[in-house]
C-alpha positions as semicolon CSV with decimal commas, in nm:
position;residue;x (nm);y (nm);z (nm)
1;X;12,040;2,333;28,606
2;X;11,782;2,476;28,312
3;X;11,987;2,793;28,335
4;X;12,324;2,553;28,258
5;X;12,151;2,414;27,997
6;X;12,036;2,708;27,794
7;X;12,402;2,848;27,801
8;X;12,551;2,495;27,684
9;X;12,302;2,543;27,392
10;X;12,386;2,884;27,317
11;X;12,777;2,843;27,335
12;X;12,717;2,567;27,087
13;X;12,543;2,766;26,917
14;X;12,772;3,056;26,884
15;X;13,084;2,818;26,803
16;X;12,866;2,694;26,507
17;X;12,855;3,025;26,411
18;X;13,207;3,117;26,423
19;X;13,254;2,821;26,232
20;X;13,030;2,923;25,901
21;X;13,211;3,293;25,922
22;X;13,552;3,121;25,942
23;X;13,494;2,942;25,632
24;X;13,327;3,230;25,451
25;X;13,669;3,462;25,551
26;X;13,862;3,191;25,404
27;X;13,651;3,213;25,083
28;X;13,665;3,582;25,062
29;X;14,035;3,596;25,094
30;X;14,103;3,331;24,810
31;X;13,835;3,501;24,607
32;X;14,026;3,861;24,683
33;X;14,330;3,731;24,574
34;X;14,252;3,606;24,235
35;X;14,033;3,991;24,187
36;X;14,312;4,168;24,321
37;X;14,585;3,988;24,080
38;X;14,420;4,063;23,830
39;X;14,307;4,395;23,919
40;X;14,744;4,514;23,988
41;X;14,767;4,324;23,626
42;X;14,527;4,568;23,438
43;X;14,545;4,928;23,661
44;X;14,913;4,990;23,468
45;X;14,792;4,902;23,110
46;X;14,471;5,117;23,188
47;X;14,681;5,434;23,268
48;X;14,868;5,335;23,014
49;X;14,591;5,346;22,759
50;X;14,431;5,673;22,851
51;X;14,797;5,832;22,843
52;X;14,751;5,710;22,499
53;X;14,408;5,851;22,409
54;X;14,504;6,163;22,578
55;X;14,870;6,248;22,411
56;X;14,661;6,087;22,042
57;X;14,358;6,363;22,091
58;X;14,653;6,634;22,182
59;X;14,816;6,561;21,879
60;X;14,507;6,614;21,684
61;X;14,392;6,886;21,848
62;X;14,733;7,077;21,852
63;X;14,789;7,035;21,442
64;X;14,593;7,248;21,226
65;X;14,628;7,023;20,945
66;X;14,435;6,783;21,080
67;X;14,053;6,747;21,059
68;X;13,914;6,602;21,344
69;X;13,728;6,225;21,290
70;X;13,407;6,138;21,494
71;X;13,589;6,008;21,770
72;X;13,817;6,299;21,845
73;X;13,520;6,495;21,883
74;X;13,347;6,311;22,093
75;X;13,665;6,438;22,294
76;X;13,738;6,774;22,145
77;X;13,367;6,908;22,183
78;X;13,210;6,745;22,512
79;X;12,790;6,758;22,486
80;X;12,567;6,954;22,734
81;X;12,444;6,676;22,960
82;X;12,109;6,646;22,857
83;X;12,055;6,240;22,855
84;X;12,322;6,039;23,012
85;X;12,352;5,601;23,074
86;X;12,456;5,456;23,418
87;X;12,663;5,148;23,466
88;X;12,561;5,076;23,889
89;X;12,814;4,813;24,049
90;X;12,735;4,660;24,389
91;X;12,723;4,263;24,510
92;X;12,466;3,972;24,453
93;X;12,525;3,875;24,863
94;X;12,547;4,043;25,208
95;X;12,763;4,017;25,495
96;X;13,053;4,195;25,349
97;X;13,017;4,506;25,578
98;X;12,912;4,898;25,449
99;X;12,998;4,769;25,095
100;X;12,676;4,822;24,939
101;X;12,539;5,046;25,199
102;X;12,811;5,321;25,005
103;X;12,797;5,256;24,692
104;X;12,415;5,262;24,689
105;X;12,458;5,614;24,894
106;X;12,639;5,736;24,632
107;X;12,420;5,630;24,385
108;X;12,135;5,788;24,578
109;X;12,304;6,110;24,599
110;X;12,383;6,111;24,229
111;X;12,047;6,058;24,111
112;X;11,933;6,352;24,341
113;X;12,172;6,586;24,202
114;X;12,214;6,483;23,843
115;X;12,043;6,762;23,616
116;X;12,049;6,524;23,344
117;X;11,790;6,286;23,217
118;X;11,872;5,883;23,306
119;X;11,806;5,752;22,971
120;X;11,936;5,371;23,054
121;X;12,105;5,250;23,410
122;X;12,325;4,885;23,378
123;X;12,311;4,691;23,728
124;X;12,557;4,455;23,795
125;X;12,453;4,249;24,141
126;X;12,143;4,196;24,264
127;X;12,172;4,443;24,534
128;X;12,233;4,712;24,262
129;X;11,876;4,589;24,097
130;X;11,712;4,621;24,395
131;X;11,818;4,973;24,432
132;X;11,702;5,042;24,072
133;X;11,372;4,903;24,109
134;X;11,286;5,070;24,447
135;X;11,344;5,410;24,243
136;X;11,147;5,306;23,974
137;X;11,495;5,342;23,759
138;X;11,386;4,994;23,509
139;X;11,716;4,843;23,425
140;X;11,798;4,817;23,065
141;X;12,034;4,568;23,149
142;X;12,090;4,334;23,459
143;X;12,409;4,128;23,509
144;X;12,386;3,889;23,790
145;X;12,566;3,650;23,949
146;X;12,862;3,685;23,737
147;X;13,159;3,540;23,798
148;X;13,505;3,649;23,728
149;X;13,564;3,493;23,430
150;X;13,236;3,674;23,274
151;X;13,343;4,016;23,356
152;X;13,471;4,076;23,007
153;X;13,152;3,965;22,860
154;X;12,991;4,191;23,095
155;X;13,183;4,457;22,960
156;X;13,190;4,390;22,579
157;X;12,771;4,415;22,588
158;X;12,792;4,693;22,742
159;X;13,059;4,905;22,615
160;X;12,879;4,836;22,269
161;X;12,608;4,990;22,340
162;X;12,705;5,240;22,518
163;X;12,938;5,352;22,210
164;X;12,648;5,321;21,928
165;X;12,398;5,533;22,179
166;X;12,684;5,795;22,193
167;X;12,727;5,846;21,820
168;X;12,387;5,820;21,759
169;X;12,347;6,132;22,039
170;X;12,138;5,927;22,234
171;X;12,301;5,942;22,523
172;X;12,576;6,243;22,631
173;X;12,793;6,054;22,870
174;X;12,869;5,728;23,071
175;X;12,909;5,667;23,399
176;X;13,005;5,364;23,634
177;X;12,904;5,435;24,008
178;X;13,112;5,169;24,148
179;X;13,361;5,130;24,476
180;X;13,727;5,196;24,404
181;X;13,973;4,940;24,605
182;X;14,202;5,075;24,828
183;X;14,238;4,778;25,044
184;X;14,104;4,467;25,202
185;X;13,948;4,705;25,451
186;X;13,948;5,008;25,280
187;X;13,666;5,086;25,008
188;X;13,574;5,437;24,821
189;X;13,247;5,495;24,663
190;X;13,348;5,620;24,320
191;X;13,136;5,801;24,026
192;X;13,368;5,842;23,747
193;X;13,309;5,895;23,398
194;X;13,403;5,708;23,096
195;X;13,296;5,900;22,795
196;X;13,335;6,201;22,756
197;X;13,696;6,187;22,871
198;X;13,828;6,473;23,082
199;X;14,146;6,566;22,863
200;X;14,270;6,791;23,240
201;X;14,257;6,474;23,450
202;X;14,593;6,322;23,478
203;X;14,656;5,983;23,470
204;X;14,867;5,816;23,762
205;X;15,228;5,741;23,602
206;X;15,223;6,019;23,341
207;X;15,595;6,109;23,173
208;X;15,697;6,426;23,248
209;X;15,794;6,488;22,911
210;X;15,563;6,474;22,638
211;X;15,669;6,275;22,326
212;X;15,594;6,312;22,004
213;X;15,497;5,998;21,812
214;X;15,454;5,850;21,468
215;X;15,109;5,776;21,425
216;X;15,016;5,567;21,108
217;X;14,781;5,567;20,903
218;X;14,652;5,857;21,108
219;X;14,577;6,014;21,434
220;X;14,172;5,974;21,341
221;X;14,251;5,618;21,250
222;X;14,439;5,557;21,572
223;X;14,193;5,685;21,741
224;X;13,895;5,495;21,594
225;X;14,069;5,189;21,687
226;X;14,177;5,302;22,056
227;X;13,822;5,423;22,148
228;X;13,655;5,108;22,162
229;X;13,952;4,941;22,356
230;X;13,990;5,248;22,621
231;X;13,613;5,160;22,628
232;X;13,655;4,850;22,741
233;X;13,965;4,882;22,955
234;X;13,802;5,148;23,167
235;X;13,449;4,932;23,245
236;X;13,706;4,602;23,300
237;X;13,885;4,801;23,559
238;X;13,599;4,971;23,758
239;X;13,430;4,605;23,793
240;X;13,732;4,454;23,927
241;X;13,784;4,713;24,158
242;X;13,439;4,681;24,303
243;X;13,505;4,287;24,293
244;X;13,811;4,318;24,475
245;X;13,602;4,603;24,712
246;X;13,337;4,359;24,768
247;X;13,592;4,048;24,862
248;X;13,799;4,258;25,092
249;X;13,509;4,410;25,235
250;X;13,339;4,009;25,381
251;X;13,664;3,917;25,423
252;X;13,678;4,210;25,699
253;X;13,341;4,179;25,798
254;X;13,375;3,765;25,868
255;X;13,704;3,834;26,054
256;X;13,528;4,077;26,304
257;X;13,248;3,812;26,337
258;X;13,464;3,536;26,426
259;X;13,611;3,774;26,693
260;X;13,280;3,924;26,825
261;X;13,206;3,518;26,853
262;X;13,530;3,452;27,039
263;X;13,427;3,684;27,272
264;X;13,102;3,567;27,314
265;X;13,209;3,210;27,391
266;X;13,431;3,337;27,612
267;X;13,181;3,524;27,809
268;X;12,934;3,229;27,820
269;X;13,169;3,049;27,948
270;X;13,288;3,224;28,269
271;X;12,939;3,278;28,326
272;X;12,853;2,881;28,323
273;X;13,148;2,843;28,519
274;X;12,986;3,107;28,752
275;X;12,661;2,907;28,754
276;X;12,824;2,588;28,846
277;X;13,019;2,712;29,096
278;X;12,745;2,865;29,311
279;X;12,578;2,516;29,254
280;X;12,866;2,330;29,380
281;X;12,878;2,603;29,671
282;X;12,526;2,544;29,736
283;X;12,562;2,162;29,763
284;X;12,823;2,191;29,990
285;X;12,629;2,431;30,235
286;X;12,334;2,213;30,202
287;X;12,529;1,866;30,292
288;X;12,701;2,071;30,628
289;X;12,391;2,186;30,733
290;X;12,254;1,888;30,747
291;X;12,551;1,705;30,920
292;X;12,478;1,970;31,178
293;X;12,097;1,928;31,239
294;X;12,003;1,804;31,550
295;X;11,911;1,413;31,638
296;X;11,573;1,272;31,698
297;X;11,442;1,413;32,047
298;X;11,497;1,172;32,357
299;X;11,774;0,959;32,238
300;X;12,077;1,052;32,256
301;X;12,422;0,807;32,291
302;X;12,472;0,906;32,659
303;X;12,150;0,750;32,770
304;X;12,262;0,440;32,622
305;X;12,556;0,204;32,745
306;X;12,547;0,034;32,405
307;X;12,338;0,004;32,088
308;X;12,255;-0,310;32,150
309;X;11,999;-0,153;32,414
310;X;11,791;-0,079;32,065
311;X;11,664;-0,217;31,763
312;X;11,520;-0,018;31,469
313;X;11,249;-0,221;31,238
314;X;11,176;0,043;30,995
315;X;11,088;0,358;31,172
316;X;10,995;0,166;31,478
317;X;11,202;0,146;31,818
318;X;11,155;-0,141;32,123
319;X;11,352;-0,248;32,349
320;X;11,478;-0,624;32,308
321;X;11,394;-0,964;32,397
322;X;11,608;-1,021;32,778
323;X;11,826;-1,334;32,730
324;X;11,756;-1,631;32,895
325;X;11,961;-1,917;32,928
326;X;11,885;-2,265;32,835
């Protein structure tokens, strides 16, 4: 019976279980749904904006008679890589699958490789910290626990500073090493580049026919205004694609749980059933071989024309008291 006991205990055990990674799955998926709406809001007015930046620096680059401003040529003459800052986006919790195992891969593999010197690195999520620290990579800036309404605050700070460090040549170039949503169960560990921009990349959506537009004052005034906001736009988008990465990812995670537990309930349970049923089986042998054992030796109902021949005091037998009439 110990043995029925201990599996009792662990199938309550496992439903409690499903129940917590139930509840986190629904979480994840209301959670995913508010990242993801605004994630299909923002990924058309993002191409949208470098479509912008890119046909504005064409036009600049393209007309003689204009001189190009400071921000042009921070995209007309890219710097040799020499110092470069690092925006690393990964989660402040666990349980949401290879999500930060890939991202933090990526980051590992981008460290190794980079020939430039890491000048500043931006974590957002503790797990991203942690990364940084074990390096020895001290974070110049550490956003945790940030919900989705901070994001843009997030971004602001950092987009900021990232911009004064550029024209002040401190730094060459930004990256975000961050994982781009595909799907609820689909994830890609991205490293993309904000700043410099790379004119040859084409942007999802792009006209095939270039148009010519009025720009006024100026292109280098347009473009003064734009860089800032393409800024932005870009870091805004790669966080909520990792936030919608790392919802999707739980959510996927905490629905294979609950399954795995499913199974394992249901495995417990044949095997009690198992358990009780050789018990029961056992019982029954037990009670029919004892129905079948033989009587006590040297009495036996043939040797006796009636009971009343006997009586039993305990474990004692004599033979009765003859009758005698009054």
């Amino acid at each position: 019976m110990a043995g029925l006991q201990d599996i009792r205990r662990r199938i309550r055990s496992v439903k409690n279980t499903q129940q917590v990674t139930k509840a986190m799955k629904m979480i994840s998926a209301v959670k995913l749904r508010k990242s993801q709406e605004r994630l299909v809001a923002l990924r058309p007015y993002a191409s949208k904006m470098m479509e912008v930046v890119r046909r504005v620096v064409g036009r600049i680059k393209g007309d003689s008679e204009i001189q190009p401003g400071p921000a042009a040529q921070a995209f007309l003459s890219p710097r040799e890589e020499k110092r470069i800052r690092v925006v690393l986006v990964a989660s402040d919790k666990g349980l949401c699958g290879g999500f930060n195992a890939n991202v933090l891969k990526a980051a590992t593999v981008f460290v190794s490789e980079c020939q430039a010197e890491i000048v500043h690195v931006d974590v957002v999520g503790k797990r991203a910290a942690e990364w940084a620290k074990k390096r020895k990579l001290a974070p110049a800036g550490e956003y945790l626990n940030v919900p989705l309404a901070g994001l843009q605050q997030v971004v602001t700070e950092i987009s900021k500073g990232a911009s004064e460090q550029y024209h002040a040549g401190e730094i060459d170039a930004l990256y975000v090493i961050y994982n781009y949503f595909n799907s609820a169960v689909a994830q890609t560990p991205t490293v993309f580049r904000v700043f410099p921009m790379d004119l040859d990349r084409r942007a999802e959506g792009r006209d095939a026919v270039e148009v010519s537009h009025l720009l006024e004052p100026d292109p280098n005034a347009v473009l003064e205004t734009l860089l800032p906001r393409f800024v932005e736009t870009e870091l805004l988008r790669n966080l909520l694609e990792s936030s919608a990465s790392e919802h999707g990812a739980r959510m996927a995670a905490m629905d294979k749980a609950s399954n795995n537990a499913g199974e394992m309930i249901a495995k417990l349970t044949l095997t009690m059933n198992k358990i009780r049923q050789a018990s029961i089986t056992n019982q029954i042998i037990e009670i029919v071989s004892g129905a079948k054992e033989p009587r006590t030796p040297g009495i036996h109902p043939s040797s006796c024309s009636s009971l009343s021949h006997f009586v039993f005091r305990g474990s004692s037998l004599r033979s009765p008291t003859p009758f005698k009439a009054a």
